[in-house]
C-alpha positions as CSV (number, residue, x, y, z in Angstrom):
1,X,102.2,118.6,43.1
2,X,102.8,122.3,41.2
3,X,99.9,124.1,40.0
4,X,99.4,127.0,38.8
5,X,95.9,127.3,38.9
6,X,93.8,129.0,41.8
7,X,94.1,125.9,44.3
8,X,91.2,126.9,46.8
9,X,88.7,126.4,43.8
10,X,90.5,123.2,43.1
11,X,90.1,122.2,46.9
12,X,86.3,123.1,46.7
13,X,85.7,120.8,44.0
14,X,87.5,118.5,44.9
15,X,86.1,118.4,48.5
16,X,82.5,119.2,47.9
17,X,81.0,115.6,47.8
18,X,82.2,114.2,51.2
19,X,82.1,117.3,53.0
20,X,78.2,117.7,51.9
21,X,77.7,113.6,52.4
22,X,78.9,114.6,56.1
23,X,76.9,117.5,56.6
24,X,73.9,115.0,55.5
25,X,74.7,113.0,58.0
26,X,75.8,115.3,61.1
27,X,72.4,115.3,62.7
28,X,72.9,111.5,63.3
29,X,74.0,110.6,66.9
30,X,74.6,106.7,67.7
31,X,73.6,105.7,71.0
32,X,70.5,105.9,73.6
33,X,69.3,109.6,74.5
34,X,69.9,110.3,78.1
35,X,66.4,109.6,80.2
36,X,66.3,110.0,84.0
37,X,64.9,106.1,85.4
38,X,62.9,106.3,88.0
39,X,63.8,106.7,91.9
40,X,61.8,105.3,95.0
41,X,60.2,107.7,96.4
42,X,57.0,108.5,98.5
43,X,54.4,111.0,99.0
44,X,55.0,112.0,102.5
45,X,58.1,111.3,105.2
46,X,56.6,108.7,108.1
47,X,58.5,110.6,110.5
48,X,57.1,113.6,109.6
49,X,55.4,115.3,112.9
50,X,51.2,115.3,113.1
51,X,51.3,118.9,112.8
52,X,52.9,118.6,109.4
53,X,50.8,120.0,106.6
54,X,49.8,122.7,109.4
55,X,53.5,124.3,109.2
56,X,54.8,123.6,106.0
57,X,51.9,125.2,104.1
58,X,53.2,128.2,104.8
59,X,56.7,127.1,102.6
60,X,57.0,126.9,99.3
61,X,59.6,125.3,97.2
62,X,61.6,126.6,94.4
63,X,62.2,125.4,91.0
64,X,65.6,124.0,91.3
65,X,68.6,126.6,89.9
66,X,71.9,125.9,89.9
67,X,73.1,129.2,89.7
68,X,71.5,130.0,92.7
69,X,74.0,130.3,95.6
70,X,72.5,128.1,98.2
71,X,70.9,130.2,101.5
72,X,72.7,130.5,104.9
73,X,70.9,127.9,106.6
74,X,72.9,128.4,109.5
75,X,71.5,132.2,110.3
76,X,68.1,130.4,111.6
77,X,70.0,129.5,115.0
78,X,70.6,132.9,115.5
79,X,73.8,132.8,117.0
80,X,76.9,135.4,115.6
81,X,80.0,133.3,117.1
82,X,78.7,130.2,114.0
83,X,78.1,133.3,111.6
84,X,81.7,133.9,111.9
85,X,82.8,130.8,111.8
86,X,80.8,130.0,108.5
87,X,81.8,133.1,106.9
88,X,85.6,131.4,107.2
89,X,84.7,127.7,105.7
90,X,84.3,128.4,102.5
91,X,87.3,130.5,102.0
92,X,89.9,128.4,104.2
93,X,88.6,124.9,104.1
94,X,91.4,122.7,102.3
95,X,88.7,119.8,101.2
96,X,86.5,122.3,99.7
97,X,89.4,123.7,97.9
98,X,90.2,120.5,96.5
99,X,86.5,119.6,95.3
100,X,86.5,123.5,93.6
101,X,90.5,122.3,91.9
102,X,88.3,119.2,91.1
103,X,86.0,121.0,89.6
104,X,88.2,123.0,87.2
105,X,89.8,120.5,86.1
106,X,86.3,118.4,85.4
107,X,85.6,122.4,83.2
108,X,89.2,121.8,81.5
109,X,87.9,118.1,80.1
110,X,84.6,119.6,78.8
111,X,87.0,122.1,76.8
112,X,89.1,119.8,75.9
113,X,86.5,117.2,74.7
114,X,84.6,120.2,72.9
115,X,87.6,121.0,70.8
116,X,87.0,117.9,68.8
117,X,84.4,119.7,66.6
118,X,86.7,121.5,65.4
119,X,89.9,121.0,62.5
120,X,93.1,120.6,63.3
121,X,95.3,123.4,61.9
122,X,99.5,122.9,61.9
123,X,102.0,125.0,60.3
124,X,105.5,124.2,58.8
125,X,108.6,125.2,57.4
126,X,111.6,123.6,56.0
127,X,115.0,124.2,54.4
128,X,117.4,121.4,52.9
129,X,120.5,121.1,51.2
130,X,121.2,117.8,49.3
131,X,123.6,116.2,46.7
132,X,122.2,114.5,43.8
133,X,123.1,111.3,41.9
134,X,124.9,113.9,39.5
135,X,126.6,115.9,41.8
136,X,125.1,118.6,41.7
137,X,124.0,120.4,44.9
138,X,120.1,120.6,45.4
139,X,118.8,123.9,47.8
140,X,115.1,123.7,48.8
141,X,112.9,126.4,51.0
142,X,109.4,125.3,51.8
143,X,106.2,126.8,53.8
144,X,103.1,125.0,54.5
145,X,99.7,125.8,56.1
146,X,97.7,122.0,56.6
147,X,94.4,120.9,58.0
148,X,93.2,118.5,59.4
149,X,89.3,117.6,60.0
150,X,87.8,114.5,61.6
151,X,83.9,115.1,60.9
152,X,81.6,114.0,63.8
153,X,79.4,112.1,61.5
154,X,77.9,109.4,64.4
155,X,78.1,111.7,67.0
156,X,81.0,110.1,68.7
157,X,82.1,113.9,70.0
158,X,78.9,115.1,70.6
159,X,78.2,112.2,73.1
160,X,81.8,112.6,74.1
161,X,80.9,116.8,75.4
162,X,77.8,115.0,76.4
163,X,79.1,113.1,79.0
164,X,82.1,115.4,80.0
165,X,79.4,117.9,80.4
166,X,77.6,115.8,82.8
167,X,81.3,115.3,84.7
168,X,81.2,118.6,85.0
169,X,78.1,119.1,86.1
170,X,78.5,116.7,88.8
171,X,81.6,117.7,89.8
172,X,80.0,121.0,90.6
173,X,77.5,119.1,92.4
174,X,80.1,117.2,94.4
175,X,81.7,120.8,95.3
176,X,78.1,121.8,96.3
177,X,77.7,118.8,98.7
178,X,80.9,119.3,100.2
179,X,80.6,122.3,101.3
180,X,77.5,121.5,102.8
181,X,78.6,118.2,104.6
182,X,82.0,120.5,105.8
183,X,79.3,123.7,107.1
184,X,76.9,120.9,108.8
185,X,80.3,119.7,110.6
186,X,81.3,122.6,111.8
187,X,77.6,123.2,112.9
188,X,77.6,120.3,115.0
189,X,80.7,120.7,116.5
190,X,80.2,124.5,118.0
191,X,77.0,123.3,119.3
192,X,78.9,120.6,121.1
193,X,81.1,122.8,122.2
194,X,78.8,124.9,123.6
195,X,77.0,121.8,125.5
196,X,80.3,121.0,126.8
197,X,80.8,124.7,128.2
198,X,76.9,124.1,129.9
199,X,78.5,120.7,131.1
200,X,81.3,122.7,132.3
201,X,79.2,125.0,134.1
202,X,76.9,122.4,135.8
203,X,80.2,120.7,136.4
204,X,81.3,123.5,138.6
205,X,78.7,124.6,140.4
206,X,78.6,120.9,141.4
207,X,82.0,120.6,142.0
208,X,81.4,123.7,144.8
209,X,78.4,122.2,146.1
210,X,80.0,119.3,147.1
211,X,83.2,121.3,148.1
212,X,81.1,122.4,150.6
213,X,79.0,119.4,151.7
214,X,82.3,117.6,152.0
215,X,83.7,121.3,154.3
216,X,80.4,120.3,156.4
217,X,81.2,116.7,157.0
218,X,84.6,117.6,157.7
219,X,83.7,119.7,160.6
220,X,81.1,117.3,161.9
221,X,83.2,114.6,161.9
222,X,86.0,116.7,163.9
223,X,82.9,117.7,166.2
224,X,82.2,114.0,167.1
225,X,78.8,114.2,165.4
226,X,79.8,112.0,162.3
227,X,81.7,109.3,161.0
228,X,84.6,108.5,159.3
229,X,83.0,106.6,156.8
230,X,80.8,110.0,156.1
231,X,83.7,111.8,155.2
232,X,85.4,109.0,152.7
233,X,81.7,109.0,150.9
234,X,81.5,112.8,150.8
235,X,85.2,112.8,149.5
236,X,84.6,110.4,146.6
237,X,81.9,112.4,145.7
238,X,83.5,115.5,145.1
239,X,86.7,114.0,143.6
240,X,84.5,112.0,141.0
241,X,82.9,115.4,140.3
242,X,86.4,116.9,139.9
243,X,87.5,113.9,137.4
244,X,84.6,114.5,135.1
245,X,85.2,118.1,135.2
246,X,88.4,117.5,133.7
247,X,87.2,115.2,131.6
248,X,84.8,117.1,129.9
249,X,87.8,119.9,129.4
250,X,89.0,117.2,127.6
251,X,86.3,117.0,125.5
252,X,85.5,120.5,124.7
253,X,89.7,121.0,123.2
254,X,89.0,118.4,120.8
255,X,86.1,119.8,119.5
256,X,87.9,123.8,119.7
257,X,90.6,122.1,117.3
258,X,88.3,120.5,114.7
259,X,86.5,123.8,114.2
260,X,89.8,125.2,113.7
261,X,90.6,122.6,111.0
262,X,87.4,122.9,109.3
263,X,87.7,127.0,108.7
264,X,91.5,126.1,107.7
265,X,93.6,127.2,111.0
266,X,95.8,125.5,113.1
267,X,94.5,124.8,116.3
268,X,97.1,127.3,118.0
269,X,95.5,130.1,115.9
270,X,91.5,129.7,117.1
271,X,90.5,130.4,121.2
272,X,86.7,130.4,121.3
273,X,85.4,131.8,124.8
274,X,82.3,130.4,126.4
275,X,78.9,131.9,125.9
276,X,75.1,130.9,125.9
277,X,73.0,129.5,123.1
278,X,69.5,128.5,123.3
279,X,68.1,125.7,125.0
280,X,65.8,124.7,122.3
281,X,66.9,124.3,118.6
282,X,64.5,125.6,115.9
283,X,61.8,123.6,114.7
284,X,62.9,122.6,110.7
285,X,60.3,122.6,108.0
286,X,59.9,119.2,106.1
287,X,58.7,119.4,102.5
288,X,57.2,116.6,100.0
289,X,59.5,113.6,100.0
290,X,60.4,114.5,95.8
291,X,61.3,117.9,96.3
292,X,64.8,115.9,98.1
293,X,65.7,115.0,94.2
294,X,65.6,118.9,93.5
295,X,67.6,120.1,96.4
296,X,70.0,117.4,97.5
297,X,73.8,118.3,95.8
298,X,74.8,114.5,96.1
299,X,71.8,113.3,94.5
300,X,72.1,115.3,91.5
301,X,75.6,114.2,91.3
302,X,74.7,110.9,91.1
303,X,71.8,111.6,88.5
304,X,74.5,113.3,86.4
305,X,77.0,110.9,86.8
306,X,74.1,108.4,85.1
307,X,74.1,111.3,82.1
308,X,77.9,111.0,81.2
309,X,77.9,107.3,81.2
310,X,74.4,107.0,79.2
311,X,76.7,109.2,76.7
312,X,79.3,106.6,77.0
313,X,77.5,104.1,75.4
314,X,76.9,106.4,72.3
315,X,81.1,107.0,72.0
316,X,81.6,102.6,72.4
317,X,78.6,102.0,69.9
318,X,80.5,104.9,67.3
319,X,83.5,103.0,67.5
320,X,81.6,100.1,64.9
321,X,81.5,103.2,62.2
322,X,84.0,104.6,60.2
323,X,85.4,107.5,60.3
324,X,85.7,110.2,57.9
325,X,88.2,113.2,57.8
326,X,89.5,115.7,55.2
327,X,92.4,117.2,55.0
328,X,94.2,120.0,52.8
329,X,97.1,121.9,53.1
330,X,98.8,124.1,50.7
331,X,102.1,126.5,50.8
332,X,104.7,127.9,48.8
333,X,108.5,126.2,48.0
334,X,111.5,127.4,46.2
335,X,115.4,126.2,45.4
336,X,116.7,129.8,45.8
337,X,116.2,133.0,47.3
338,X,116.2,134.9,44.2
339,X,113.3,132.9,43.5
340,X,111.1,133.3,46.8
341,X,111.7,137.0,45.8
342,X,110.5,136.7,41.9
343,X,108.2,133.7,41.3
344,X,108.0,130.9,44.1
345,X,105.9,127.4,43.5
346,X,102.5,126.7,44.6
347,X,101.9,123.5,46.0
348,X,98.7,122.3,47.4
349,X,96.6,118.9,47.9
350,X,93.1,118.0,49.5
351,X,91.8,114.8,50.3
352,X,88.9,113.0,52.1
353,X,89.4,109.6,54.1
354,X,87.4,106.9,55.2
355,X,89.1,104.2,57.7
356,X,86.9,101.8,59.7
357,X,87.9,98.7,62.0
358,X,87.3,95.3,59.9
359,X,88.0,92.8,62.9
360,X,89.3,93.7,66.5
361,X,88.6,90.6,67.9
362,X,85.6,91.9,70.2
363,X,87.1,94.7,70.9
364,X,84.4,97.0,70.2
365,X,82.0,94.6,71.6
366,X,83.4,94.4,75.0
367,X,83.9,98.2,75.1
368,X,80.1,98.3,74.8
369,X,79.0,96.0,77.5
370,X,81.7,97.6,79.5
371,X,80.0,101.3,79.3
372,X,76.4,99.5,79.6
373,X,77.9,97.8,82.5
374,X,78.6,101.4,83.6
375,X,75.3,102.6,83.4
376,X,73.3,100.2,84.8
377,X,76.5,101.0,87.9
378,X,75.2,104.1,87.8
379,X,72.0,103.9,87.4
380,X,71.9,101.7,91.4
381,X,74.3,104.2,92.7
382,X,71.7,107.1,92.0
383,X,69.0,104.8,93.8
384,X,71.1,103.9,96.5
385,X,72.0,107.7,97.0
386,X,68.0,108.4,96.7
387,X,67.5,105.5,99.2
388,X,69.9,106.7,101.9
389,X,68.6,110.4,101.7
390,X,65.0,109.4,102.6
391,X,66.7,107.3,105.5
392,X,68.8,110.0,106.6
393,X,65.4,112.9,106.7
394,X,63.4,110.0,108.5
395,X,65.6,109.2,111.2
396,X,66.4,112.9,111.9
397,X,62.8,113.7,111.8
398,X,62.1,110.7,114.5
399,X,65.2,111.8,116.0
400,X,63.7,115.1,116.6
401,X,60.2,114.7,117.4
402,X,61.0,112.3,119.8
403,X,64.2,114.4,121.5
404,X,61.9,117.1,122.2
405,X,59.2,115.0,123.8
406,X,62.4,113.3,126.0
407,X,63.8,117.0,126.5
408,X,60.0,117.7,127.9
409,X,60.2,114.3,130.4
410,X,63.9,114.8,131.6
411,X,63.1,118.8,132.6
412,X,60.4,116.9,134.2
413,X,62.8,114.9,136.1
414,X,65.4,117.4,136.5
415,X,63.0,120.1,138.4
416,X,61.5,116.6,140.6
417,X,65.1,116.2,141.3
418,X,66.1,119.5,142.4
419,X,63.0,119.7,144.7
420,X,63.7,116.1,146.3
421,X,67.3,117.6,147.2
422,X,65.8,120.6,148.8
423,X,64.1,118.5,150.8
424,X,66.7,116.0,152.2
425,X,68.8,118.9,152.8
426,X,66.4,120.5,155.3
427,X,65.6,116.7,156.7
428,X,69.8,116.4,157.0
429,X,70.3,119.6,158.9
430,X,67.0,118.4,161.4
431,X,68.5,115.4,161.7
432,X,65.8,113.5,160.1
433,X,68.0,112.4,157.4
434,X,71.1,110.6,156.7
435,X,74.3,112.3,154.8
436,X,73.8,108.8,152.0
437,X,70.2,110.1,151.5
438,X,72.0,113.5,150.6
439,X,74.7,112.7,148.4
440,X,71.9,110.3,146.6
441,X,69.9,113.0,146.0
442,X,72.9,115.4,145.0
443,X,74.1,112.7,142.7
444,X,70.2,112.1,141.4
445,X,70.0,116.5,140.5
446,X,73.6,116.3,139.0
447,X,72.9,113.6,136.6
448,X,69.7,114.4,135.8
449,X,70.2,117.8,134.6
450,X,73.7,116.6,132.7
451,X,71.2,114.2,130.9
452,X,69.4,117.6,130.0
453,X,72.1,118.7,128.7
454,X,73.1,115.7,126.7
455,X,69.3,115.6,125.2
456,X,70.2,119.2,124.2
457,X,73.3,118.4,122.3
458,X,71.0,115.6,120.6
459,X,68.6,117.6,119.5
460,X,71.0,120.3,117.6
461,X,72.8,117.5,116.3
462,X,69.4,116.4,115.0
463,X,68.3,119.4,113.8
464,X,71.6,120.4,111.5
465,X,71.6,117.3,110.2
466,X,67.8,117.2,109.1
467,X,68.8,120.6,107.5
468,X,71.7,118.9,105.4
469,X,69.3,116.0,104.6
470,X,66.8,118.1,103.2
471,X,69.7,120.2,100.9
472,X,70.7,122.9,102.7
473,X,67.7,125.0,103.9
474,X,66.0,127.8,103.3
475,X,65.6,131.6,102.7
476,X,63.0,134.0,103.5
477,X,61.1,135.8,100.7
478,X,57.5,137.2,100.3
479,X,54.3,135.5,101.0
480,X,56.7,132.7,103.4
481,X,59.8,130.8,103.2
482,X,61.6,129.8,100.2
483,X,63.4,126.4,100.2
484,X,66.3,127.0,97.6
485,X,67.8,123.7,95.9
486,X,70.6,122.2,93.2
487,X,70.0,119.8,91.0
C-alpha cells in the first residue's frame, strides 16, 4: 500500500480500539491465585529435652530473609582445622557448582519468560531484479521496520513469569540446601576422622600394653613359671590388637579422601595431621516445631515448586481464550537509486488479530488436568518434605539426649574397667591371679573405652545433623542468639 499521508496517525486510528479493548482487559488473570495449603505440624518437638523452654528462651528467631547469607554454624564447635576446611566448600565443591549453574540457568528462564510482555520488533531489507510479462526489466529497493505484539489479555505470561519465578526461586533454594547437606557432610566426616585418630591412639597405647604383657609371658614361660598355652593367648591378643589397628587406618584414609572431594581436591592434594577435639559436642538449641517451614532451604523449595505449578494451571486454563496481537510495520521502497535520493515511497500497514482454537479434540482439556495433576503432585511432595524434616529433628534430638545419658553410663563403665584391671594386675604379679583373668580385664578396659569413643562419634554425628535439620543454625546478636532462615 503507498500513502502519502502521515502513517503513524493512520496507525493510531486505525489501532486505537483493540489496543484500548486490551488494555480493558489486562488486569484479568485466568487461573487460581497461588495460596500456601496447609502443612502438619505441631506445637512442640517430643524429643525435645525437659529442660527445653529453660534454654531456648534465651533464642529468638528471625523473620525469614532470603538475602540473608546463612550463619557459620560450624564455628560453634570451635575447632580451626573445620573452619578451614568450610572456608574451601563453597568455592571448590563441584555439586554445589552445578546447583549455582542450575540456578542461572532457572534466572535465564525467568528472562526469557518475562520477555513475553513485550513486542516483537524485526527489521528488513530487500533488493530484486525481475523481468516482466513485457520485457521490460523491473529494479526494486525496499526497507522495513515491523512489529509484532501478542497482548497478555488472560494473563497467560503473567502466570507464565509467575511460575518461572517460583523455579527460580526454588532453584535458589535447592542451591541453599545443597550447600548445607555438602557442609554437614564434610562436618561429619572430620569429626570421624578425628574419632578414628582417638581410636588410633587407644589403639596404640593398647597395642604396647599388650607388647609388653606378651614380653612378660615370654620370659616367664622361658623361666619355667608359665605355660605354653599362656603365651599363644597373650600372642593373639596383641596381634588382634595390631589387626584392628590397621584396620582402623583403613578407615580414617577413606574418610581423609572424602573431605578432599567435598572441598574439590584430589585426595593426593589433602594430608590432614592428627589433633584433639572436644570430648563433648555442644548442646543445639531447638525452636518451635513451625519456625522449620521458615528456615529449612528444601522445604521452601518444595513450597515454591507448588507456586510455579499453581501458575501452571492459569497458562493451560488461557489456552481456551483467544488471542489477540497487533501488528504494524512500515518502511520506505524505490525502483532506482536516483529515486531513494529524490522522492522514495512510503509504505506502511497496521493490523489487530484475533485467533482462538475451535476444536482440538481435548487438547486443552487434558493439558489442564495434567497441570492440576501437577499441583496436587506438588502439593504431597511439600508435605512429605514437611513430614520428613520433623522426623529427621526428632530422631536427632532422641538421638542426642539419649547419647549423652549413654556417654554418662559407658565413662561409668570405662573408669570401673580401668580400676578392675589395676587390680588383677597387682593380684597377677602376687600370684593371686591368673594371666586369663588379665587379658579379660585388659580386653574389658580396651573395649570399653573404644565404645567411648564410638558414643562420641555418635553424638557429633547427632549433633551436625540436628543443626542441618533445623536449617542451618544460628548467629549471635544482642539480647541472645539469632536463628537465621530461608524460605
Amino acid at each position: 500500500m503507498m500513502m502519502k499521508m502521515n502513517p503513524l496517525s493512520r496507525l493510531l486510528s486505525l489501532g486505537a480500539v483493540p489496543l484500548a479493548c486490551a488494555l480493558l482487559l489486562a488486569g484479568c488473570a485466568v487461573g487460581p491465585d497461588y495460596q500456601r495449603p496447609d502443612a502438619p505440624t505441631s506445637p512442640a518437638f517430643k524429643e525435645a529435652p525437659a529442660d527445653a523452654e529453660a534454654w531456648t528462651g534465651e533464642w529468638k528467631t528471625a523473620e525469614p530473609q532470603d538475602a540473608h547469607a546463612r550463619p557459620q554454624w560450624w564455628q560453634v564447635f570451635g575447632d580451626a582445622q573445620l573452619d578451614a576446611l568450610m572456608s574451601q566448600v563453597q568455592v571448590s565443591n563441584q555439586n554445589i557448582k552445578a546447583a549455582e549453574a542450575q540456578y542461572r540457568q532457572a534466572l535465564a528462564s525467568l528472562q526469557a519468560a518475562r520477555a513475553g510482555f513485550f513486542p516483537t520488533v524485526d527489521a528488513q531489507a530487500g533488493v530484486s531484479r525481475a523481468r516482466g510479462a513485457s520485457g521490460n526489466t523491473l529494479n526494486g529497493q525496499s526497507v522495513t521496520l515491523g512489529a509484532t505484539w501478542e497482548l497478555d489479555v488472560w494473563g497467560r505470561v503473567r502466570r507464565q513469569v509467575e511460575s518461572s519465578e517460583a523455579n527460580a526461586q526454588a532453584s535458589q533454594a535447592d542451591l541453599a540446601s545443597t550447600l548445607l547437606s555438602t557442609q554437614a557432610t564434610l562436618a561429619q566426616s572430620y569429626f570421624l576422622l578425628r574419632v578414628a585418630d582417638a581410636q588410633k591412639a587407644l589403639l596404640d597405647r593398647t597395642v604396647a600394653d599388650y607388647a609388653k604383657s606378651l614380653q612378660l609371658v615370654q620370659n616367664q614361660y622361658k623361666a619355667g613359671t608359665a605355660q605354653r598355652s599362656d603365651v599363644l593367648q597373650s600372642e593373639t591378643q596383641l596381634k588382634s590388637a595390631q589387626a584392628q589397628q590397621l584396620d582402623i587406618q583403613i578407615t580414617r584414609a577413606q574418610l581423609e579422601h572424602a573431605i578432599a572431594v567435598l572441598i574439590g581436591k584430589p585426595p593426593a592434594e589433602l594430608s590432614l595431621g592428627q589433633a584433639d577435639f572436644a570430648a563433648t559436642p555442644p548442646r543445639v538449641p531447638v525452636a518451635v516445631p513451625s519456625v522449620l517451614l521458615e528456615r529449612r532451604p528444601d522445604i521452601g523449595a518444595a513450597e515454591r515448586r507448588m507456586a510455579s505449578a499453581n501458575a501452571q494451571i492459569g497458562v493451560a486454563q488461557a489456552a481456551y481464550y483467544p488471542t489477540l496481537s497487533l501488528s504494524a510495520s512500515g518502511g520506505l521502497t524505490a525502483s532506482t537509486l536516483a529515486r531513494w535520493m529524490s522522492l522514495p515511497d512510503r509504505i506502511w500497514s497496521v493490523g489487530a488479530g484475533l485467533a482462538g482454537t475451535l476444536f482440538d479434540g481435548g487438547l486443552r482439556s487434558a493439558a489442564k488436568a495434567q497441570a492440576v495433576a501437577a499441583y496436587d503432585q506438588t502439593v504431597a511432595n511439600y508435605r512429605q518434605t514437611v513430614l520428613g524434616a520433623f522426623q529427621e529433628v526428632e530422631d536427632n534430638l532422641a538421638a542426642q539426649r539419649l547419647l549423652e545419658q549413654e556417654s554418662v553410663v559407658q565413662n561409668d563403665a570405662v573408669r570401673a574397667a580401668r580400676e578392675a584391671l589395676a587390680l588383677v594386675n597387682n593380684r597377677y604379679r602376687a600370684g593371686t591371679a591368673s594371666l586369663l583373668d588379665v587379658l579379660v580385664a585388659q580386653t574389658t578396659a580396651y573395649t570399653a573405652e573404644r565404645t567411648a569413643l564410638t558414643i562420641m562419634g555418635r553424638q557429633y554425628t547427632a549433633s551436625v545433623v540436628l543443626i542441618k535439620a533445623l536449617g542451618g543454625g544460628w548467629h549471635q546478636g544482642e539480647g541472645g542468639v539469632e536463628t537465621v532462615g530461608k524460605r
